[in-house]
C-alpha positions as CSV (number, residue, x, y, z in Angstrom):
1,X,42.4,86.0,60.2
2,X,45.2,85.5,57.6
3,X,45.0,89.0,56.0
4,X,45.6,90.0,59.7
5,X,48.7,87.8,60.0
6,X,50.1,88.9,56.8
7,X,49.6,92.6,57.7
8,X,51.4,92.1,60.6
9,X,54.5,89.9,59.1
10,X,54.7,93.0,56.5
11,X,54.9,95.0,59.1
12,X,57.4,93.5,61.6
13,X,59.9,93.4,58.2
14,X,59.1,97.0,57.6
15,X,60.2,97.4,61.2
16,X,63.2,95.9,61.0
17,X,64.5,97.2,57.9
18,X,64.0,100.3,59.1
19,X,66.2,99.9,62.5
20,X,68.9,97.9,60.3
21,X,69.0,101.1,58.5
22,X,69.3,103.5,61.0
23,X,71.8,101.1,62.7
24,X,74.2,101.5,60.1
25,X,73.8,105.0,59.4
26,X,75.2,105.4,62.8
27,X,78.5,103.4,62.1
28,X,78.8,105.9,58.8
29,X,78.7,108.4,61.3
30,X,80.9,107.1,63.7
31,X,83.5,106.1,60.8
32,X,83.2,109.9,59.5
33,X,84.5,111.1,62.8
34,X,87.4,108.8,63.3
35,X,88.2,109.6,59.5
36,X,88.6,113.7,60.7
37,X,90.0,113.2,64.4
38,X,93.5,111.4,63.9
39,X,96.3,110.7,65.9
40,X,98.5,113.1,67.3
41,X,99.9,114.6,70.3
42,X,99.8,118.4,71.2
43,X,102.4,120.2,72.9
44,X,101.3,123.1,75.4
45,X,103.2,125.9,76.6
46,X,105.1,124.9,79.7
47,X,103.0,125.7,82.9
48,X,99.5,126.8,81.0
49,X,96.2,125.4,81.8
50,X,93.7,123.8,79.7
51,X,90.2,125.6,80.6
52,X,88.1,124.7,77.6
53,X,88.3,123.0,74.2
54,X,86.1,124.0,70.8
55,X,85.7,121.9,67.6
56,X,85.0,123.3,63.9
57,X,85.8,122.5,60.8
58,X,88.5,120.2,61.6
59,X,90.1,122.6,63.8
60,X,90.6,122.1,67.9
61,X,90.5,125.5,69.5
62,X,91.8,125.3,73.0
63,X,91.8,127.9,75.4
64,X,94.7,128.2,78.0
65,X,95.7,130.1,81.3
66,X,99.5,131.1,80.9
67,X,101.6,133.1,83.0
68,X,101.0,135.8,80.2
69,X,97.3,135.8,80.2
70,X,94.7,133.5,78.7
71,X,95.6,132.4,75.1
72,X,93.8,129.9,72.7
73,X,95.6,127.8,70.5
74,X,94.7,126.8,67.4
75,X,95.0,123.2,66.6
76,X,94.8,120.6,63.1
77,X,92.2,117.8,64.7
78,X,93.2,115.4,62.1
79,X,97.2,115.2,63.1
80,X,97.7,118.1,66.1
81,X,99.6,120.4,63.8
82,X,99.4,123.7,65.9
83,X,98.4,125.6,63.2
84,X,98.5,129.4,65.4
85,X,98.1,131.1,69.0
86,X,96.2,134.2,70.5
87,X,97.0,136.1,73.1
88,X,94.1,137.5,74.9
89,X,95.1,141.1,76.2
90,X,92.9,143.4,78.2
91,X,93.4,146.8,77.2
């Protein structure tokens, strides 16, 4: 009978060491994101649309309706820096 309770004391403070663990690897996650997504503010071309947005390596594509076509503009995620623009043409 007390092997049985100290087999299941080891194993409740397995248990919980492991969720502690995974619990904080999700605020190292967390604080990883806010460390590449800034502040910022992002100006868009007067009268566009915003019809979808893409994240990758820091970068924000978002794609636009203008009044000259559809156009995604390419954005820094960490401070909103538009870092370029391309105009979607059909030919």
């Amino acid at each position: 009978m007390t092997t049985l309770l100290v087999v299941g004391l080891i194993a409740l403070v397995f248990g919980m060491a492991r969720t502690a663990k995974q619990m904080s690897e999700k605020g190292k996650a967390k604080a990883v994101i806010q460390d590449v997504v800034g502040e910022g503010e992002i100006s868009l071309p007067a009268g566009s649309r915003l019809l979808s947005t893409t994240a990758d390596q820091g970068r924000l594509f978002l794609t636009l309706d203008t009044d000259d076509g559809q156009m995604i503009l390419i954005v820094d995620a960490s401070d909103g820096r538009e870092l370029g623009r391309l105009l979607l043409n059909q030919e």
